[in-house]
Structures are given as C-alpha cells and as structure tokens.
KOLKOLPA-510292 format. One record per atom (N, C-alpha, C): residue number from 0; atom name; x, y, z. Coordinates in nm, 3 decimals, padded with zeros to 5 digits. Layout:
// residues N
+-----+-------+---------+---------+---------+
| num | atomo |      xx |      yy |      zz |
+-----+-------+---------+---------+---------+
| NUM |    CA |       X |       Y |       Z |
...
+-----+-------+---------+---------+---------+
END
This chain:
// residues 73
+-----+-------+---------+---------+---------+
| num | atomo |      xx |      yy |      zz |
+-----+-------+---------+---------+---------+
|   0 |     N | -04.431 | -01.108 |  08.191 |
|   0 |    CA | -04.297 | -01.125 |  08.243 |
|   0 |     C | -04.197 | -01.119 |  08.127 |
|   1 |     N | -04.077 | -01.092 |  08.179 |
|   1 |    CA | -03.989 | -01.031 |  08.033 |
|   1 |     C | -03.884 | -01.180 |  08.076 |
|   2 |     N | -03.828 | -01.250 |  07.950 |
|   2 |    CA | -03.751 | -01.363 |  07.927 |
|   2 |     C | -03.624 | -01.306 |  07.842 |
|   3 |     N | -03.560 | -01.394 |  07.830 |
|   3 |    CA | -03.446 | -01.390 |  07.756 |
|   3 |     C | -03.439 | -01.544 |  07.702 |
|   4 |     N | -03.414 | -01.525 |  07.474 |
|   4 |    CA | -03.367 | -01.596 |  07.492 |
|   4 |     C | -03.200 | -01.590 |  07.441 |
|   5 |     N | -03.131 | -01.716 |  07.450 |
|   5 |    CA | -02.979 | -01.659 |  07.425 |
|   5 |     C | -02.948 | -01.787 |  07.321 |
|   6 |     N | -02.862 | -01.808 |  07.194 |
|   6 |    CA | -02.840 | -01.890 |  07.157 |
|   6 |     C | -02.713 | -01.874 |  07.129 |
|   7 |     N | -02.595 | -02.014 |  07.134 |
|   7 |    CA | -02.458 | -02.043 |  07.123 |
|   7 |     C | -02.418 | -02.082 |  06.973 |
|   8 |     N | -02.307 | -02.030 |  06.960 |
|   8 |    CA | -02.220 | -02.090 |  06.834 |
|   8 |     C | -02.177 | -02.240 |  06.916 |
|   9 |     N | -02.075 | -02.306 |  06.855 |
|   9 |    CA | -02.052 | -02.431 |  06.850 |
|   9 |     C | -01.909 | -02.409 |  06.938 |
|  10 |     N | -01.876 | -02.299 |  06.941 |
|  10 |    CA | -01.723 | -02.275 |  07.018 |
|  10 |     C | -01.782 | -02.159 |  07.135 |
|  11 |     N | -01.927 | -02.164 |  07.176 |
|  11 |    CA | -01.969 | -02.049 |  07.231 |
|  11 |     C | -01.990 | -01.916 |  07.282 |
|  12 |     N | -01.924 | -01.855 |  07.129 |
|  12 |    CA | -02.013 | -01.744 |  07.089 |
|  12 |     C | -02.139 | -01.698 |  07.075 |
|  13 |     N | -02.196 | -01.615 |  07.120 |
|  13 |    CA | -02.321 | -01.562 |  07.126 |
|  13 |     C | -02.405 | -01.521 |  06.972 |
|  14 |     N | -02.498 | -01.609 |  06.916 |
|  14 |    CA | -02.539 | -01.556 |  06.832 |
|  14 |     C | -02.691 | -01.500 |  06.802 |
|  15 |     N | -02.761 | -01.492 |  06.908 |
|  15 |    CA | -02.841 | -01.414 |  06.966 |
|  15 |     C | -02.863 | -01.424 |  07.055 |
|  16 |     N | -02.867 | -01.293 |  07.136 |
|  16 |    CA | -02.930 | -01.257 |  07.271 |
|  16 |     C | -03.053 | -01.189 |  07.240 |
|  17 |     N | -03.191 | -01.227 |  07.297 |
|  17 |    CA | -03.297 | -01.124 |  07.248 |
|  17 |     C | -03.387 | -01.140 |  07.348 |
|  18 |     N | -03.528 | -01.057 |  07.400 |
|  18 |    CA | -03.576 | -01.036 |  07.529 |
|  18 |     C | -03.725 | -01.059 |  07.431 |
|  19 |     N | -03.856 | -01.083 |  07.512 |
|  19 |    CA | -03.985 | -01.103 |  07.498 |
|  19 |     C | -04.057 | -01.095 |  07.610 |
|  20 |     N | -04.170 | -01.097 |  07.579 |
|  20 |    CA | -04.286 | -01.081 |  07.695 |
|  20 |     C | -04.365 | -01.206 |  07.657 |
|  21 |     N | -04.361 | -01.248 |  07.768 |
|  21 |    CA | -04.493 | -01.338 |  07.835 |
|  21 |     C | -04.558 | -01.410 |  07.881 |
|  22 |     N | -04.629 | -01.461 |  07.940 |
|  22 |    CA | -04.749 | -01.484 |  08.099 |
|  22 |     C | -04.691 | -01.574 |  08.139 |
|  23 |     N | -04.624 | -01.654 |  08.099 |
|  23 |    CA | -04.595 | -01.766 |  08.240 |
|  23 |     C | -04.492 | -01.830 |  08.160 |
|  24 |     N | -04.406 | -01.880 |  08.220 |
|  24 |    CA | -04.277 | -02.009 |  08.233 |
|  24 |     C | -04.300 | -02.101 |  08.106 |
|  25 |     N | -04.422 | -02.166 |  08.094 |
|  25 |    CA | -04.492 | -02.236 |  07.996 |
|  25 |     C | -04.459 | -02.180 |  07.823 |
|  26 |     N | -04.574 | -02.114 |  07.855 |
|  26 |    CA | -04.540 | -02.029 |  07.722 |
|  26 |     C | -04.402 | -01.980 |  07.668 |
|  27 |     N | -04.364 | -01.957 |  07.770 |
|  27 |    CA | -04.237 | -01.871 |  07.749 |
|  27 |     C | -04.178 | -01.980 |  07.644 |
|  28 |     N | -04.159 | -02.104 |  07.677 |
|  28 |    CA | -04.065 | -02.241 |  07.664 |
|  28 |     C | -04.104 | -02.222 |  07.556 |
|  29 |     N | -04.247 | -02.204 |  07.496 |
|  29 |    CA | -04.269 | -02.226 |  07.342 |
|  29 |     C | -04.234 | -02.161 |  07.285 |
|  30 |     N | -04.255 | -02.017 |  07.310 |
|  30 |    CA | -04.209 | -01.892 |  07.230 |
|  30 |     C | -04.075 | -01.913 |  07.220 |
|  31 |     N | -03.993 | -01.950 |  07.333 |
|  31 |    CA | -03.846 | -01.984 |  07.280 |
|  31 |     C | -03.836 | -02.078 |  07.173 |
|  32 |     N | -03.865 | -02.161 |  07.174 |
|  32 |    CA | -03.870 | -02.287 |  07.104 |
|  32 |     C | -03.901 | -02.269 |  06.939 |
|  33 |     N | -04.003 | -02.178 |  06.929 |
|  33 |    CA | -04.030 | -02.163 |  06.831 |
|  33 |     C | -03.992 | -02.025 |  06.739 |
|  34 |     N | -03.911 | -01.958 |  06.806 |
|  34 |    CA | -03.815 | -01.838 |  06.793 |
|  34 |     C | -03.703 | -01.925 |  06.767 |
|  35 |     N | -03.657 | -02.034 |  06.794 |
|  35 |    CA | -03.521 | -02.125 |  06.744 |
|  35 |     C | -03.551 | -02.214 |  06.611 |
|  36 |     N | -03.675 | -02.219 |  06.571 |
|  36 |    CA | -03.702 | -02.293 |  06.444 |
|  36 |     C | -03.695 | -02.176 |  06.381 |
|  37 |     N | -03.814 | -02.093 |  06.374 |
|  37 |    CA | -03.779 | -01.974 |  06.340 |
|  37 |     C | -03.666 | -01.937 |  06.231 |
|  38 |     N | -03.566 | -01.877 |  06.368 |
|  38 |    CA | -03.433 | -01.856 |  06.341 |
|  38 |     C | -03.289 | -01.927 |  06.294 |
|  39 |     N | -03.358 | -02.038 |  06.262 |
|  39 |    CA | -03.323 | -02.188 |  06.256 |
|  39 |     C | -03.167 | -02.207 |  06.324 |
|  40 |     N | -03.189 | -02.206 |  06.442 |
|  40 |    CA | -03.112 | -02.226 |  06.550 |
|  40 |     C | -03.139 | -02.371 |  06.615 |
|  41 |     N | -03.213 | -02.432 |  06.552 |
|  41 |    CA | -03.282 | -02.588 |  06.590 |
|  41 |     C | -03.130 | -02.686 |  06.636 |
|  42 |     N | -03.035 | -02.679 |  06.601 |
|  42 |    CA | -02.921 | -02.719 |  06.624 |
|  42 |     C | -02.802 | -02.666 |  06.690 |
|  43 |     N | -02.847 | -02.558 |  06.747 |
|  43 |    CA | -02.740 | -02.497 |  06.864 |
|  43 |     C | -02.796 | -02.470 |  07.007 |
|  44 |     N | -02.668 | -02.470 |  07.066 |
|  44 |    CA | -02.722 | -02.459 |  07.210 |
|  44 |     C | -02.811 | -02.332 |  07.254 |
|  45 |     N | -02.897 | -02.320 |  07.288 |
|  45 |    CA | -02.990 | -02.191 |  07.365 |
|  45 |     C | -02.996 | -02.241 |  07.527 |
|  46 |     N | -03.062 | -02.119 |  07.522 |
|  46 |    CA | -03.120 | -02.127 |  07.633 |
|  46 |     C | -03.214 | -01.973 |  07.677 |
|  47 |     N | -03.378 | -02.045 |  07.731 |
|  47 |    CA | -03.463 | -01.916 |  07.790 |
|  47 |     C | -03.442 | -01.884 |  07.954 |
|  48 |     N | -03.422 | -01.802 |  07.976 |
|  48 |    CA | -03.435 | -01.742 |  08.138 |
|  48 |     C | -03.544 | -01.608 |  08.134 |
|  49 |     N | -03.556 | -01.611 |  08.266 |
|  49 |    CA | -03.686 | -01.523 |  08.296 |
|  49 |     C | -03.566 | -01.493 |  08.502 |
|  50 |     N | -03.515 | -01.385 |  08.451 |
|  50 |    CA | -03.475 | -01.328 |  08.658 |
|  50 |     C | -03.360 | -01.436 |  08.710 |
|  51 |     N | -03.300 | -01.481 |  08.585 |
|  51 |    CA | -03.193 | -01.574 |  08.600 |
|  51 |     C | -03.235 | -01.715 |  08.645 |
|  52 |     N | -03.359 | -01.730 |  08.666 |
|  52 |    CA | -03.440 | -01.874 |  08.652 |
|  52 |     C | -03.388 | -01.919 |  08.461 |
|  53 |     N | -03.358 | -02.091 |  08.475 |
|  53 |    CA | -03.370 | -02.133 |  08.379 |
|  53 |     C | -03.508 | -02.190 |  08.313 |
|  54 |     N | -03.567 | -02.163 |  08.252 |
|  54 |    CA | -03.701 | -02.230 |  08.180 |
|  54 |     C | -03.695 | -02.315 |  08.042 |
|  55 |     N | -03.552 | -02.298 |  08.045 |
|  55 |    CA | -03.551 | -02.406 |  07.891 |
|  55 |     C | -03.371 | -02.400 |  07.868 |
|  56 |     N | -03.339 | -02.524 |  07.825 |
|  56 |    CA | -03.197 | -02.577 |  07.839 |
|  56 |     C | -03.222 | -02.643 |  07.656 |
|  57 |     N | -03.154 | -02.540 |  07.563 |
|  57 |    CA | -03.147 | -02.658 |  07.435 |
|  57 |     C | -02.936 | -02.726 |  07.445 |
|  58 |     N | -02.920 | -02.827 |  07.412 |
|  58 |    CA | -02.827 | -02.865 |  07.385 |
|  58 |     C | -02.760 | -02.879 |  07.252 |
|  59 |     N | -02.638 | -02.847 |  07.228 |
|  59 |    CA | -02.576 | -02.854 |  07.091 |
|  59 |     C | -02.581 | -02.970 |  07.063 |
|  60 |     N | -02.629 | -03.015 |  06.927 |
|  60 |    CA | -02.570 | -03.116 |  06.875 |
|  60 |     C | -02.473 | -03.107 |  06.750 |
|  61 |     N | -02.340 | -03.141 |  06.801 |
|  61 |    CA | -02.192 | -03.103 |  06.743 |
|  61 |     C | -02.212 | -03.286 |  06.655 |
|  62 |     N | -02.138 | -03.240 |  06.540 |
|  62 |    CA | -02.096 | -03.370 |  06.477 |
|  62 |     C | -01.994 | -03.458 |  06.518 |
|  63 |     N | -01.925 | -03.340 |  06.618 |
|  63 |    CA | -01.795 | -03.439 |  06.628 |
|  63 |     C | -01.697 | -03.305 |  06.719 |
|  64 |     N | -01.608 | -03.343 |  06.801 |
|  64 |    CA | -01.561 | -03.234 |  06.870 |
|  64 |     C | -01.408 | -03.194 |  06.783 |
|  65 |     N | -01.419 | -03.071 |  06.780 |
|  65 |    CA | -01.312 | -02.968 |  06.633 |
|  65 |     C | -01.219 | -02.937 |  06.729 |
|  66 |     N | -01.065 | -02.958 |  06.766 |
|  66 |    CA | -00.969 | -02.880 |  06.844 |
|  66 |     C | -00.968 | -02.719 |  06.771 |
|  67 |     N | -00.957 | -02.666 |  06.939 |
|  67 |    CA | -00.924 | -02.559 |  06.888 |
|  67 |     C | -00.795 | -02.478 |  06.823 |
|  68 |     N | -00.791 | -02.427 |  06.749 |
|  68 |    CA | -00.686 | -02.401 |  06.657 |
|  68 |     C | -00.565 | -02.369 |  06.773 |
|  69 |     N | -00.459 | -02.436 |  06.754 |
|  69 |    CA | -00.301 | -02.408 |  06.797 |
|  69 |     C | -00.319 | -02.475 |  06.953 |
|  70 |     N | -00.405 | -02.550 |  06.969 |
|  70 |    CA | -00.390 | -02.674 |  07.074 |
|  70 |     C | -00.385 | -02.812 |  07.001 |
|  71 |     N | -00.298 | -02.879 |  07.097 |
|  71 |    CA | -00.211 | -03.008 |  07.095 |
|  71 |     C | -00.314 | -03.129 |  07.121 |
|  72 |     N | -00.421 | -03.118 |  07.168 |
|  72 |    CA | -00.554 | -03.215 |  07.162 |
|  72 |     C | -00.621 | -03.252 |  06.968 |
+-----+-------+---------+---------+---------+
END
C-alpha cells in the first residue's frame, strides 16, 4: 500500500511531502516514525496517511507561540 508522509514548519509550511510502500497501517506508523528521526523532524508536526486515512498524528512541540509578523497579538 502506498502512504504519505508530510511534515510541518512551525508556521505550517510544508517541509516534506514524500510517498512509500508498505503492508499494513502498522508498519507504515514505523516507517514514518523513523523517516522523522531520520530526517530529524522529531520536533515538528507530521503526519502519515495511506487514501486520506490518518495512521499517525505527530504534534509540534513549539517553545512558545511567535506572532506573526505585522499582527497586533
């Protein structure tokens, strides 16, 4: 089965989108998982899908929330 995984910048930009093969939901989670150490993405948001099913949800961990430039927050 073909997956996707996708990983976020911190203002969520895309800083990889990339596709893989293989056998089940399970695996998949690892191969993502370990494609984010890897890529040392261990600290940004991802996420694997397989047919727009989610199979893995990583969450950002931000130090602290940054306004965005030329807002009043």
């Amino acid at each position: 089965m073909l997956y996707t995984l996708t990983v976020f910048a911190d203002r969520g930009e895309t800083l990889l989108d990339d596709t893989f093969e293989s056998p089940n939901d399970s695996d998949a989670r690892e191969e993502g998982i370990r494609r984010l150490k890897e890529g040392q993405f261990e600290h940004k948001g991802a996420r694997v899908t397989r047919a727009g099913k989610l199979i893995h949800f990583e969450r950002a961990y931000l130090p602290k929330i940054v306004p965005v430039a030329g807002s009043s927050t």
